[in-house]
PALOGU-578366 format. One record per residue (C-alpha): residue in three letters; y, x, z. Coordinates in pm, whole numbers, plus 50000, padded with zeros to 5 digits. Layout:
BEGIN
<atom residu="ALA" y="Y" x="X" z="Z"/>
...
//
This chain:
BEGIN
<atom residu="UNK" y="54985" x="39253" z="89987"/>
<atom residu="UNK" y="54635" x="39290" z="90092"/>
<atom residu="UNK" y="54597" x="38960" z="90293"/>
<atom residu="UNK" y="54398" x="38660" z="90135"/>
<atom residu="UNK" y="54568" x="38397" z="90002"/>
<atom residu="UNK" y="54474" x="38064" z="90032"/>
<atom residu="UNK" y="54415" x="37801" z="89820"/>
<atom residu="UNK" y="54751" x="37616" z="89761"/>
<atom residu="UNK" y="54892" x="37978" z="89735"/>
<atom residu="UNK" y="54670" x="38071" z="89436"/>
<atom residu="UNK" y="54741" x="37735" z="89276"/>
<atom residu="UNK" y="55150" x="37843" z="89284"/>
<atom residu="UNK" y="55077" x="38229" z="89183"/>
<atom residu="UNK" y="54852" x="38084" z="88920"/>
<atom residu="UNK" y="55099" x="37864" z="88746"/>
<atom residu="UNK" y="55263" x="38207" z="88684"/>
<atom residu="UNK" y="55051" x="38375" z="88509"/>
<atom residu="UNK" y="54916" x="38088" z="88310"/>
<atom residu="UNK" y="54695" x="38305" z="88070"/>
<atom residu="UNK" y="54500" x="38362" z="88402"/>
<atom residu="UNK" y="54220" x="38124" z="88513"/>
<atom residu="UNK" y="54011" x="38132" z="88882"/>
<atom residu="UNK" y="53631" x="38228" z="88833"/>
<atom residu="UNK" y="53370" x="38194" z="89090"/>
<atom residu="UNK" y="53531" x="37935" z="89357"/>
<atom residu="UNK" y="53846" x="38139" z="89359"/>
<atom residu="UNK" y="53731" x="38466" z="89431"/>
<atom residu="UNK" y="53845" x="38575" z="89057"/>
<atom residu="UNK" y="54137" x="38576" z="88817"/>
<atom residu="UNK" y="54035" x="38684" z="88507"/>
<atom residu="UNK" y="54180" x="38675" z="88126"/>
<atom residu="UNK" y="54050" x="38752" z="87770"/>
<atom residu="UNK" y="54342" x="38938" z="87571"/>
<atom residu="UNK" y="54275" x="38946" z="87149"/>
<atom residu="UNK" y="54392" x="39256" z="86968"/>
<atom residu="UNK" y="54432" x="39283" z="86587"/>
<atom residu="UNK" y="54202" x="39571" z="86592"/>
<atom residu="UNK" y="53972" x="39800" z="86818"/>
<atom residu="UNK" y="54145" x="40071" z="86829"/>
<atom residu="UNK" y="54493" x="39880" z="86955"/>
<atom residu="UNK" y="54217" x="39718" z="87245"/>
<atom residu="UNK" y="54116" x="40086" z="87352"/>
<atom residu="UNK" y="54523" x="40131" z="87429"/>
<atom residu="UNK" y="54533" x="39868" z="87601"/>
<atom residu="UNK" y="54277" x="39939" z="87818"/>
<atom residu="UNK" y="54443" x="40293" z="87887"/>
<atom residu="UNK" y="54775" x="40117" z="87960"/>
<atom residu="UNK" y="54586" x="39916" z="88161"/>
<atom residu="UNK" y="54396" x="40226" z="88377"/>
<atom residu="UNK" y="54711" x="40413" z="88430"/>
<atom residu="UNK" y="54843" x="40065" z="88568"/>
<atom residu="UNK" y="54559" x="40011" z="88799"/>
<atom residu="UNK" y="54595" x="40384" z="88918"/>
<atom residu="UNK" y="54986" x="40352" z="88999"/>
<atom residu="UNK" y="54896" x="40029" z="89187"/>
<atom residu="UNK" y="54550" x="40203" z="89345"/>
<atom residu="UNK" y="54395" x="39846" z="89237"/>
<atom residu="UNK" y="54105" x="39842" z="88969"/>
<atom residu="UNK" y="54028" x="39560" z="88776"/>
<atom residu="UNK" y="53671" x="39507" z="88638"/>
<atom residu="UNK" y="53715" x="39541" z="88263"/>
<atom residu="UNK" y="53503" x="39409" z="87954"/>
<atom residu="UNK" y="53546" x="39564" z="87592"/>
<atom residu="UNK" y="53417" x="39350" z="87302"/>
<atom residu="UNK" y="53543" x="39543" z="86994"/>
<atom residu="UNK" y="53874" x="39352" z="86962"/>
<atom residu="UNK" y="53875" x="39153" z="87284"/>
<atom residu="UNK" y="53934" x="39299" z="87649"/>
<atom residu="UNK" y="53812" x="39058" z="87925"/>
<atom residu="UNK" y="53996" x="39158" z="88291"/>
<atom residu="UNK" y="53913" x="39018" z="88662"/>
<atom residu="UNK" y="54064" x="39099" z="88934"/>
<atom residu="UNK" y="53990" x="39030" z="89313"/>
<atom residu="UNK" y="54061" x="39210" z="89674"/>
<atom residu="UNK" y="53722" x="39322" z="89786"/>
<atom residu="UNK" y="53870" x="39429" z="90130"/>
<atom residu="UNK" y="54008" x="39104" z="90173"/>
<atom residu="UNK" y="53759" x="38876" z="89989"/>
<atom residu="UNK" y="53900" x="38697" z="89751"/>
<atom residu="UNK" y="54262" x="38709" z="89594"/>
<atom residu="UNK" y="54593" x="38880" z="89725"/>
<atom residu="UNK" y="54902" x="38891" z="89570"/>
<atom residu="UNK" y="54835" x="39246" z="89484"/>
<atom residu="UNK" y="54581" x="39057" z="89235"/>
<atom residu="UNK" y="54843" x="38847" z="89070"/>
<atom residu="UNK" y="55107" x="39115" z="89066"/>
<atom residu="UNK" y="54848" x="39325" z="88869"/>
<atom residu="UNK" y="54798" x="39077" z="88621"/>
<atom residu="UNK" y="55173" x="39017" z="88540"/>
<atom residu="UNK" y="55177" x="39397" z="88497"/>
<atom residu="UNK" y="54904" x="39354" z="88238"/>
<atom residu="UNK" y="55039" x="39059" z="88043"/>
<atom residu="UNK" y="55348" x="39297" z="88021"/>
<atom residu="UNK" y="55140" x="39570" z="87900"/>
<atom residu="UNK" y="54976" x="39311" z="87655"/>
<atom residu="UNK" y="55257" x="39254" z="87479"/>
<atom residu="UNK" y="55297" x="39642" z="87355"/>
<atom residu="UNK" y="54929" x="39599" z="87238"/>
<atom residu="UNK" y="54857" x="39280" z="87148"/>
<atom residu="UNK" y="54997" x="38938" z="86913"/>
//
């Protein structure tokens, strides 16, 4: 899971996780999630944490009272894996206990 994809592959992993869009010529995913409150954004972000420690993969994470930015990327394989995209499927799934 720790090989880089290449383009045309993170053009299909992309179109499934939709929510997700590339930053910085492809090195990134990243997503904004919306909560109804702070205090529903802080669980997230714990979901989130114990997520990224089952998975030993750590996204870079953004708080802004009520909205949680995430990116993710490979750093040992510099740029995106599908370790990356399987993260962020685990976090829309976690989004949907704490979020809409």
């Amino acid at each position: 899971m720790n090989e880089k994809l290449t383009e045309e592959e993170v053009n299909v992993r992309l179109e499934q996780v939709g929510s997700w869009a590339i930053e910085e010529g492809g090195k990134w995913i990243a997503r904004k999630y919306r909560f109804p409150s702070f205090m529903d954004s802080i669980g997230f972000v714990g979901e989130v944490a114990r997520i990224a420690e089952e998975l030993n993969h750590h996204p870079m994470i953004s708080i802004d009272y009520r909205m949680v930015t995430l990116r993710l990327t490979s750093w040992s394989a510099g740029g995106l894996t599908k370790l990356d995209f399987a993260s962020a499927q685990r976090y829309d799934a976690a989004y949907t206990v704490f979020g809409q």
